[in-house]
C-alpha positions in Angstrom: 211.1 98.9 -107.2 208.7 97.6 -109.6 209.1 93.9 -109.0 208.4 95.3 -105.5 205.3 97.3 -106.0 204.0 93.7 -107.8 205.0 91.5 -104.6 202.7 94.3 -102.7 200.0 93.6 -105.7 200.3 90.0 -104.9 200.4 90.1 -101.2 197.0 92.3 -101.2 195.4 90.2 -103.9 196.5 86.7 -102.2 195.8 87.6 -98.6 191.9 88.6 -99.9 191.5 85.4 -102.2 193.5 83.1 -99.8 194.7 80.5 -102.7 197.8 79.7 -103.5 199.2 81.3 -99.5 198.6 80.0 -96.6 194.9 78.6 -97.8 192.5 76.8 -95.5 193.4 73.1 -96.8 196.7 73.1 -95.7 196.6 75.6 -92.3 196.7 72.3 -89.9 199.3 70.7 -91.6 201.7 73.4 -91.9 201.2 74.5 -88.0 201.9 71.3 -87.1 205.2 71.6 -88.5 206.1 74.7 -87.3 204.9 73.9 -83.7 206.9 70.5 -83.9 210.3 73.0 -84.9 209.1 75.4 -81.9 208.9 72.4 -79.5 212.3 70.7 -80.6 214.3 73.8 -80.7 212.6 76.5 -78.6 213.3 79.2 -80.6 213.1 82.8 -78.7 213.3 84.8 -82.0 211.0 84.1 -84.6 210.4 85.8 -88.3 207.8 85.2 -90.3 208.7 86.4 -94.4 205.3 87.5 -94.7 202.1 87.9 -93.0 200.2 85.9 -95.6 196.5 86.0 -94.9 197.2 86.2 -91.2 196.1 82.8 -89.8 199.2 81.5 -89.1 200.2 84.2 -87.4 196.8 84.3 -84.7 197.7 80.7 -84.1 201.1 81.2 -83.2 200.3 84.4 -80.6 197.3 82.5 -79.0 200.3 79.7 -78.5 203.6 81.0 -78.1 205.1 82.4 -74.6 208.4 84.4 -74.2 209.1 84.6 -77.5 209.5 87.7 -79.8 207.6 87.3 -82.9 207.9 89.7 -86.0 206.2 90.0 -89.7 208.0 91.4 -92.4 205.5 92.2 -94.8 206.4 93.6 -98.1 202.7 95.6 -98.0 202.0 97.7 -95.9 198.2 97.8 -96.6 197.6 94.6 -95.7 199.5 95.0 -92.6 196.7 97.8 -91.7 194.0 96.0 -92.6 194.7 92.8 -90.7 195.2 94.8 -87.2 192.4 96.9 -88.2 190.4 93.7 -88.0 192.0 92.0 -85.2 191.9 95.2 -83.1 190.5 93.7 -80.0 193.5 91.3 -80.2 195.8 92.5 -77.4 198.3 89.8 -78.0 199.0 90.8 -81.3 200.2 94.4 -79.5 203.2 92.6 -78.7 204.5 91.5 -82.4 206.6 93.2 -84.2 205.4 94.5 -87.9 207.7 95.4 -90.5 206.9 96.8 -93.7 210.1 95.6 -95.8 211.5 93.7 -98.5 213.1 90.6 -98.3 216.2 91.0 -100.5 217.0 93.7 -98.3 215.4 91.7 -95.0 215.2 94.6 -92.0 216.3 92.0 -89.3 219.9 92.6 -87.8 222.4 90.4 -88.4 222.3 87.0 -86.2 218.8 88.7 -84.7 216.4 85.5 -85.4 216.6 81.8 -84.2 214.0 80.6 -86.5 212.7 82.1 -89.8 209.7 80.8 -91.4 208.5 81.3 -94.9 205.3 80.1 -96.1 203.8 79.7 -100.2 206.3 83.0 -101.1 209.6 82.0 -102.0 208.5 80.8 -105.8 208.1 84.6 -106.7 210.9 86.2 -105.1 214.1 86.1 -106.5 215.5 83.0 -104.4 219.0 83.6 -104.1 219.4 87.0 -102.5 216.4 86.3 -100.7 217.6 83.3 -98.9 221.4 85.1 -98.3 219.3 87.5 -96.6 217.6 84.7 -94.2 221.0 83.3 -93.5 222.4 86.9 -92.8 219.6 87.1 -90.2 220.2 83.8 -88.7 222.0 83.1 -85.7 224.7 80.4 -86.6 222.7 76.9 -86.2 219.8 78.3 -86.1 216.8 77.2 -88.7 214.5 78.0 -91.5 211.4 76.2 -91.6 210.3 76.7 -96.0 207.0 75.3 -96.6 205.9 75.8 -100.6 204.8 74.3 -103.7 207.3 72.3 -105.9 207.6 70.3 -108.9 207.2 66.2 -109.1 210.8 64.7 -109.1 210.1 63.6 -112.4 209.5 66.3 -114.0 212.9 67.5 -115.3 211.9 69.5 -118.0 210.0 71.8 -115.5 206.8 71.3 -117.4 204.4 72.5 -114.2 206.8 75.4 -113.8 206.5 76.9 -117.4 202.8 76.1 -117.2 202.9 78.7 -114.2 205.3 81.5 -115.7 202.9 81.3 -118.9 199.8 82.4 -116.7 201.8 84.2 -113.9 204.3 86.8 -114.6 205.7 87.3 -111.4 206.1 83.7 -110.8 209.7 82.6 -110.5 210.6 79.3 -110.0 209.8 76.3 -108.4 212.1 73.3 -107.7 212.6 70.0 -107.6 213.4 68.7 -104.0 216.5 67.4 -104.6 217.5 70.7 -106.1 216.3 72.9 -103.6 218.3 71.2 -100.9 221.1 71.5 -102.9 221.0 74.9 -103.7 220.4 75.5 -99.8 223.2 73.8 -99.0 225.4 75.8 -101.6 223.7 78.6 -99.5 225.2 77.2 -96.3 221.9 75.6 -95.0 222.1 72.0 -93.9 218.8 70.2 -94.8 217.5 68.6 -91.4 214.4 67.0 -92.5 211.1 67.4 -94.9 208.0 65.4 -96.0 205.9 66.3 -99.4 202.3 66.2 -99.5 199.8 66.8 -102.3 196.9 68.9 -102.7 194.4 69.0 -105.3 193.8 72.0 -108.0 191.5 72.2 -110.4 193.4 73.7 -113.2 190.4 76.1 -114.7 190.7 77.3 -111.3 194.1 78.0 -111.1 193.8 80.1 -113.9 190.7 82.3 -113.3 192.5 82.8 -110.0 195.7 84.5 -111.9 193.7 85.6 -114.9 191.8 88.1 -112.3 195.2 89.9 -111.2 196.9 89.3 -114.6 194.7 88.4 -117.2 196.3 86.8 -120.0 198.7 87.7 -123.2 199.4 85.6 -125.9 199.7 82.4 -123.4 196.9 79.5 -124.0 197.0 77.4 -120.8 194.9 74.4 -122.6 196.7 74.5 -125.4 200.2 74.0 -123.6 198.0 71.5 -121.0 197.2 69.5 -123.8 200.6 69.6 -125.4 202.0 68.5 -122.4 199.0 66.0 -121.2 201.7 62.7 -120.4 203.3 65.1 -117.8 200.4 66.5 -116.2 198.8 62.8 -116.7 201.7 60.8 -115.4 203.5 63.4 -112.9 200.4 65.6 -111.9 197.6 63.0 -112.1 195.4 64.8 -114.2 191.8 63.9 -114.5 189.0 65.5 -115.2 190.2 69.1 -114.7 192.3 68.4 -111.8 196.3 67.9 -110.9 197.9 67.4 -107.1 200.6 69.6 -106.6 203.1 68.4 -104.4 204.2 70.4 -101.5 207.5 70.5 -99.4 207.8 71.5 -95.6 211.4 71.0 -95.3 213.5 72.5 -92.2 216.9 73.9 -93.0 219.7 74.6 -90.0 222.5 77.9 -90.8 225.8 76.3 -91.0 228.7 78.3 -89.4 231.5 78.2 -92.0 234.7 77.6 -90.8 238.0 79.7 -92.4 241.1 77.9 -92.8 
């Protein structure tokens, strides 16, 4: 419950700040993915793990037709607050909020076609989260991940511990080649992805968590600079700033086949 109560914290604090989910500079791109999915497979259920800050969401009801969209949202306050200020919206009237957690996802078994889940999966705890999209998933049908991971050379996870240091709830991030295996142990069939970078400026990236979390004994320049080849050579560090590369990849639910 308390890991929970900090996902809410999170969710309220991202969806004001609009940062690290769902930000402005990578809206297009992302909705372009998500409407190519829509197009190719014509999904009638859709979830979305998390409203986010709420603009992918108003994109998709001023596009979609008879399809039944629903938000699982682990806070409920932000829920309130984004229909409070979309209230003369009367296509949102017909999505489907759910205040929930998504270890414990409360979508039916086989209920969705398509799941997406945007900037969120690097501070839940991946693997029950992800049994709990397949749970939900009619057999062959897809989860569309869009997130932050690391460069494929960085092994070591230098990026990631940089991250954990600053941001407790912060769990992991992969490398690609990982993360499609562990989908695939997970029964998810990788279909296809692309990774993009975007720009950070690291001072920034650190007031940003510094203003939920502040700091404990962690120096971020001090582990930047002990680490400076990585972020240099993998990250592209220069004068304050890194790109961070980020996956869309779109994963199909295997049906398993006893002997």
């Amino acid at each position: 419950m308390e890991r929970f109560n900090k996902l809410q914290e999170w969710s309220i604090y991202e969806f004001d700040k609009k940062f690290f989910v769902e930000p402005e500079s990578r809206h297009e791109m992302v909705m372009e993915k998500i409407r190519d999915v829509i197009k190719t497979y014509n999904p009638k259920v859709i979830v979305k793990a998390g409203l986010g800050n709420g603009s992918v969401l108003l994109d998709l009801v001023n596009e979609l037709k008879g399809v039944t969209l629903v938000i699982v949202e682990p806070s409920l306050k932000i829920m309130e607050n984004f229909l409070a200020a979309n209230a003369t919206n009367e296509k949102l009237k017909d999505v489907g909020f759910i205040n929930g957690d998504f270890r414990n996802l409360p979508v039916d078994y086989y209920a969705a076609d398509l799941i997406i889940s945007i900037d969120n999966l690097d501070v839940q705890e991946t693997a029950p989260v992800i049994d709990e999209f397949r749970r939900a998933l009619q057999f062959d049908g897809h989860l569309l991940f869009a997130g932050i991971i690391l460069d494929d050379e960085d092994i070591d996870g230098v990026y990631d511990d940089f991250i954990r240091g600053i941001f407790p709830l912060h769990n992991d991030y992969y490398i690609k080649d990982d993360l499609k295996t562990f989908m695939n142990l997970k029964e998810f069939s990788f279909i296809k992805g692309k990774v993009e970078s975007f720009e950070y400026n690291i001072e920034e990236i650190v007031s940003h968590i510094k203003g939920l979390y502040g700091l404990d004994s962690f120096n971020p320049l001090e582990y930047i600079e002990e680490n400076r080849s990585v972020f240099t050579e993998l990250y592209g560090m220069n004068e304050g700033k890194i790109f961070i590369p980020y996956f869309t990849g779109l994963f199909m639910r295997r049906k398993v086949h006893s002997n």
